[in-house]
Backbone as JSON, one array per atom type, in Angstrom:
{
  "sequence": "XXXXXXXXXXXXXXXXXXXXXXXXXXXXXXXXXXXXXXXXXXXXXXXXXXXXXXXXXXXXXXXXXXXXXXXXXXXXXXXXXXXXXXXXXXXXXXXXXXXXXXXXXXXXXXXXXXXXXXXX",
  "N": [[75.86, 156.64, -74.61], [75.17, 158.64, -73.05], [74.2, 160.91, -74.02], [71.0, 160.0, -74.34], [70.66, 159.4, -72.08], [69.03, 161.32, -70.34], [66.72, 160.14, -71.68], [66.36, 158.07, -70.0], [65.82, 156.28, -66.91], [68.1, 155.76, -65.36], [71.69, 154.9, -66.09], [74.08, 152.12, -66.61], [76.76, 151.36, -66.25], [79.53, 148.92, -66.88], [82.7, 146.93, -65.92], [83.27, 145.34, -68.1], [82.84, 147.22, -70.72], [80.53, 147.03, -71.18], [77.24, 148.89, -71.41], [74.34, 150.15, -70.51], [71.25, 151.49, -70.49], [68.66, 151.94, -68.04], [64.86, 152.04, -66.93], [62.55, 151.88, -64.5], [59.3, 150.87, -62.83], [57.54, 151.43, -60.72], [54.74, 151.56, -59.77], [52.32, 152.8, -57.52], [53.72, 154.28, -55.66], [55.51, 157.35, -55.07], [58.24, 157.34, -54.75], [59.53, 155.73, -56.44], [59.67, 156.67, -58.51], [62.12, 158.39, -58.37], [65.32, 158.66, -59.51], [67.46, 157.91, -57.92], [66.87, 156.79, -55.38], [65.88, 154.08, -56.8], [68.07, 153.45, -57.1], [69.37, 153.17, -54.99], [68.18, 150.87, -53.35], [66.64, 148.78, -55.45], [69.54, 148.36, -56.67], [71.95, 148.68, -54.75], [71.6, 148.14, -52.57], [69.75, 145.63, -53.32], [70.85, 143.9, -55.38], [74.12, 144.36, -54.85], [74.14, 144.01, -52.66], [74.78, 146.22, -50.26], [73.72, 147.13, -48.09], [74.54, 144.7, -46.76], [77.2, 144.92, -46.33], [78.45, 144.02, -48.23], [79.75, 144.7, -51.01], [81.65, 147.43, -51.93], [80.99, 150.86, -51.87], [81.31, 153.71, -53.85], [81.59, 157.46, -54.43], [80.94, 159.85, -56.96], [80.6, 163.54, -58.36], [81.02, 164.15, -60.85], [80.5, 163.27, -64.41], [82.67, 162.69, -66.38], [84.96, 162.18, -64.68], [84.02, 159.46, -63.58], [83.91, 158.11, -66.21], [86.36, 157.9, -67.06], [87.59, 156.52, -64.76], [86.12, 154.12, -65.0], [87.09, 153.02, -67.67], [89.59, 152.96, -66.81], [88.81, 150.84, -65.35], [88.66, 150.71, -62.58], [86.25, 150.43, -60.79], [83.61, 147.76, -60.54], [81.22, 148.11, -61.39], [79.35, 151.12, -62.32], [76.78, 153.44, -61.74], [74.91, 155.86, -63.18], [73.47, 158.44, -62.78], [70.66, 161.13, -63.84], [70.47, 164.32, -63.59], [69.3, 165.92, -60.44], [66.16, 166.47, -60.42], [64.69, 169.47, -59.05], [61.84, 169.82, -58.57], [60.87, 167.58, -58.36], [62.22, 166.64, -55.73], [61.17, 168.87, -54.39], [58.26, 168.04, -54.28], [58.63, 165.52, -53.49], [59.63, 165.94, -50.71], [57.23, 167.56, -49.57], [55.67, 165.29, -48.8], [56.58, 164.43, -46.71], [58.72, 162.64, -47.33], [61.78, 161.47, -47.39], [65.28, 161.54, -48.74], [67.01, 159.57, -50.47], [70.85, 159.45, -50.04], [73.02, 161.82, -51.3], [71.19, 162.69, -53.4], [70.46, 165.24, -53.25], [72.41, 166.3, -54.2], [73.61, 169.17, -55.84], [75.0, 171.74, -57.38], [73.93, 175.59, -57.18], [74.85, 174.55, -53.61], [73.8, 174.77, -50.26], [75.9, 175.37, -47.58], [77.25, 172.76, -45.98], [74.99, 171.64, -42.9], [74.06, 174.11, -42.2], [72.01, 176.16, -40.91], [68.71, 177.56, -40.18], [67.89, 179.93, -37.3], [64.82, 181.09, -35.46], [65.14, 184.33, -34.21], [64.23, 186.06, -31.55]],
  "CA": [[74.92, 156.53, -73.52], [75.43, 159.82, -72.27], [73.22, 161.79, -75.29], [70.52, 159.11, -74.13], [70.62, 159.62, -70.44], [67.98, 161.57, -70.52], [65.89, 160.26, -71.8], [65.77, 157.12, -69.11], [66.03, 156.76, -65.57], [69.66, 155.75, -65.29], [72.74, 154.25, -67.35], [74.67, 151.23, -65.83], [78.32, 151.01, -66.84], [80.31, 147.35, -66.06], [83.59, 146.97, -66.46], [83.56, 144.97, -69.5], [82.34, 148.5, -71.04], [79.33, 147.34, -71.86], [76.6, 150.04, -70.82], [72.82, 149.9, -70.34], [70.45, 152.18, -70.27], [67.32, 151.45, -67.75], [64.18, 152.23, -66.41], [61.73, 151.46, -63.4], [58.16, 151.08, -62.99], [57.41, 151.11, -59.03], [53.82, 151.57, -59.37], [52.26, 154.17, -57.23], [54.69, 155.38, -54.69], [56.25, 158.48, -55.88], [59.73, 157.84, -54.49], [59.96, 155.02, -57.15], [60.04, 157.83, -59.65], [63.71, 158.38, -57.98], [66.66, 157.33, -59.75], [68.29, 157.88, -56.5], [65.74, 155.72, -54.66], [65.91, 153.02, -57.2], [69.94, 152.59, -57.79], [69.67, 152.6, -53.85], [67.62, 150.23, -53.02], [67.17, 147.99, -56.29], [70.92, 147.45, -57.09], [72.79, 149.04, -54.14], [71.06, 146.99, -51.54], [68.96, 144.68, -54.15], [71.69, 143.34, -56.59], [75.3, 144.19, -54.32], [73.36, 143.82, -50.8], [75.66, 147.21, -50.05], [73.68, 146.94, -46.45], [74.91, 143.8, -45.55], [78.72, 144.61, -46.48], [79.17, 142.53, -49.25], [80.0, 145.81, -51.49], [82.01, 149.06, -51.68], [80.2, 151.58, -52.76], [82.04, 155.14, -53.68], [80.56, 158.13, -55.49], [81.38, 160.88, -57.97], [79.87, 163.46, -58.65], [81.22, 164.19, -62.28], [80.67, 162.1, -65.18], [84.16, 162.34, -67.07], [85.56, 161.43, -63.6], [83.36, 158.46, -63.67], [84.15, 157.56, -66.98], [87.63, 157.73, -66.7], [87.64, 155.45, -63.55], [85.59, 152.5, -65.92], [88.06, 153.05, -68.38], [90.97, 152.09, -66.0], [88.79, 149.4, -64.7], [88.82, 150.87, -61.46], [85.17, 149.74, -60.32], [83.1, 146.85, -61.5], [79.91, 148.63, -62.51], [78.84, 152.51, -62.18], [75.5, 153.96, -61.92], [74.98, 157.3, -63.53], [72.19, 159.31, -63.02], [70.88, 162.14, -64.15], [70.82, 166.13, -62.47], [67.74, 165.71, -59.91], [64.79, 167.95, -61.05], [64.12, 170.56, -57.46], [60.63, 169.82, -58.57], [60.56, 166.07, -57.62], [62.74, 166.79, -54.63], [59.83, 169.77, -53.26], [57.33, 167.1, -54.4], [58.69, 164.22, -52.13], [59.45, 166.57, -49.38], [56.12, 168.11, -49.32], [54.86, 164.69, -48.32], [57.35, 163.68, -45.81], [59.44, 161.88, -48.5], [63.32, 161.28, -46.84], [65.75, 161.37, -49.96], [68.35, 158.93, -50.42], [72.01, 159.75, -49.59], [73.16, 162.46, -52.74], [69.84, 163.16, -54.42], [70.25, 166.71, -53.37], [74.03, 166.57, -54.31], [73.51, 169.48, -56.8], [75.25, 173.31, -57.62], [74.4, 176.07, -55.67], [74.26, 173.89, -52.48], [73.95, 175.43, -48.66], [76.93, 174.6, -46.68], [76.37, 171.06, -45.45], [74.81, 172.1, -41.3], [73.51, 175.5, -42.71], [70.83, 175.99, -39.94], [68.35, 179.03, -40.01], [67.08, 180.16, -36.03], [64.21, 182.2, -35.23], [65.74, 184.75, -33.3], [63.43, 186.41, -30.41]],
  "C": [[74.6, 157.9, -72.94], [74.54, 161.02, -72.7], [71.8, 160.93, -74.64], [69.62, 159.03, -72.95], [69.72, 160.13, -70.4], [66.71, 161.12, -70.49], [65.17, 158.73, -70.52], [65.8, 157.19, -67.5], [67.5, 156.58, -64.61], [70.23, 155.21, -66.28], [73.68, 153.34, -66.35], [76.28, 151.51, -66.8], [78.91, 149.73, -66.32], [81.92, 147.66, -66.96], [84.0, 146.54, -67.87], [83.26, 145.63, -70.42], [81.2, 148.34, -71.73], [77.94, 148.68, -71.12], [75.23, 149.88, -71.32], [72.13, 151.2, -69.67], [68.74, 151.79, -69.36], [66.17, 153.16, -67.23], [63.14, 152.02, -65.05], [60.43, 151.85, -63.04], [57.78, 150.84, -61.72], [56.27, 150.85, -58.57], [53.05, 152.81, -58.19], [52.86, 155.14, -56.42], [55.32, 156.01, -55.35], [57.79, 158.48, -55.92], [60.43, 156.58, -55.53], [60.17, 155.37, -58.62], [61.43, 158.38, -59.02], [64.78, 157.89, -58.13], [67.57, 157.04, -58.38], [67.83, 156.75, -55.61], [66.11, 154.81, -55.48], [67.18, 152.24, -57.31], [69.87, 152.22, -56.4], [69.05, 151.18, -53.05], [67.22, 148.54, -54.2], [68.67, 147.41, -56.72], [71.89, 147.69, -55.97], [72.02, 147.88, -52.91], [70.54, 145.63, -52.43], [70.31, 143.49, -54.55], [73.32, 143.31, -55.35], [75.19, 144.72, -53.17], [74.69, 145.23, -50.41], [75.39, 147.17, -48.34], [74.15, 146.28, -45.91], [76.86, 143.78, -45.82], [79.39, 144.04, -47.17], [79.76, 143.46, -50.66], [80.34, 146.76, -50.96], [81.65, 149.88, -52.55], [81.19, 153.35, -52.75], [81.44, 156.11, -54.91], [81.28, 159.34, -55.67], [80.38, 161.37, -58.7], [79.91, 164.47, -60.78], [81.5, 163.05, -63.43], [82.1, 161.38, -65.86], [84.95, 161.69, -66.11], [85.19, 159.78, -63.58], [83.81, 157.61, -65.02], [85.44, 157.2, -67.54], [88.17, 156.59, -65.94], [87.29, 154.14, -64.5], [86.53, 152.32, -66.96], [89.29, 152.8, -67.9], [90.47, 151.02, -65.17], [88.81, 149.56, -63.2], [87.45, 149.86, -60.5], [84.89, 148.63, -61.19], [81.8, 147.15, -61.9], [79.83, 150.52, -61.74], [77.41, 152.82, -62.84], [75.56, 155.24, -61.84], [73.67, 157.48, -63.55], [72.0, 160.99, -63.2], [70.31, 162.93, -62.92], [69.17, 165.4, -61.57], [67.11, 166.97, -59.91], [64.26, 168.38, -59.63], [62.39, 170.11, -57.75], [59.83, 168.18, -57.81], [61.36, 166.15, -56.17], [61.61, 167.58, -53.4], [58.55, 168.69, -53.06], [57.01, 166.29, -53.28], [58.72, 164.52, -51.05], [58.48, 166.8, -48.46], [55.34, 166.83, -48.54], [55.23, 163.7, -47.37], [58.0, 162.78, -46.19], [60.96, 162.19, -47.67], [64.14, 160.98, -48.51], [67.07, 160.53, -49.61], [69.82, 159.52, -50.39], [72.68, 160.33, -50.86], [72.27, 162.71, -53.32], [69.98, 164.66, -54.33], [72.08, 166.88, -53.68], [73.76, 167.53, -55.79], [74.15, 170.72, -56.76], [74.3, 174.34, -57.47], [74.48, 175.21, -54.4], [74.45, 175.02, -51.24], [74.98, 174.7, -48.55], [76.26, 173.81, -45.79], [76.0, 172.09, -43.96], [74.45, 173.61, -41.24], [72.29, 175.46, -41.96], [69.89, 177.38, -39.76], [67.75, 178.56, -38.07], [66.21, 181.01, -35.98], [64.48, 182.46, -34.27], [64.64, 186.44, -32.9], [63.71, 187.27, -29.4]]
}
C-alpha cells in the first residue's frame, strides 16, 4: 500500500490487515481536495461520529510507528495520508480556507505560538 499511496488520496488500514486504498470526489469546493479534510469529516466524524464521542481518535505522525501499532492490533482502523503539498495549503489559505487539525503537521515547522509583532 505504501508504494501506492501516492498515487491516491489516502490508505485505510483495519485491524484484520486488510488495507484499502481510496479516493474522493467532493465536487467543487477545494477543501475536498484535502485528505485531511476528508478522513476528518467523512470517516472521523462521518463513519466513527469522533464528534459525538463514540470514538478515540490518536495520531502519529510516522508511518512505521503506525504500522507497527496495526500489527499489534493496537487500533481498529488507521488512516494514512500522504506529506501535504505547501501548495494546496497556500491555496486554501489564500481563500480563507481553515485546515483541519495536523494538515500542517510537517518538517521544518515554527514552534507551535511562534508570533511575529510589528514593532514601532
Amino acid at each position: 500500500m505504501e508504494a501506492q499511496l501516492k498515487d491516491h488520496m489516502m490508505g485505510i488500514m483495519f485491524r484484520s490487515g486488510k488495507c484499502l486504498l481510496a479516493d474522493y470526489d467532493g465536487g467543487d469546493d477545494p477543501m475536498w481536495t484535502l485528505d485531511t479534510y476528508v478522513a476528518q469529516e467523512k470517516i472521523l466524524k462521518g463513519v466513527y461520529k469522533s464528534d459525538e464521542g463514540k470514538a478515540t481518535i490518536s495520531y502519529d505522525a510516522e508511518y512505521d510507528s503506525v504500522k507497527k501499532q496495526m500489527e499489534d492490533r493496537k487500533h481498529d482502523a488507521a488512516i494514512i495520508l500522504n506529506d501535504p503539498k505547501l501548495q494546496t495549503i497556500w491555496d486554501l489559505s489564500m481563500i480563507g480556507k481553515r485546515m483541519p487539525k495536523k494538515t500542517t503537521f510537517f518538517f521544518p515547522k515554527i514552534w507551535s505560538g511562534f508570533v511575529f509583532y510589528l514593532m514601532r
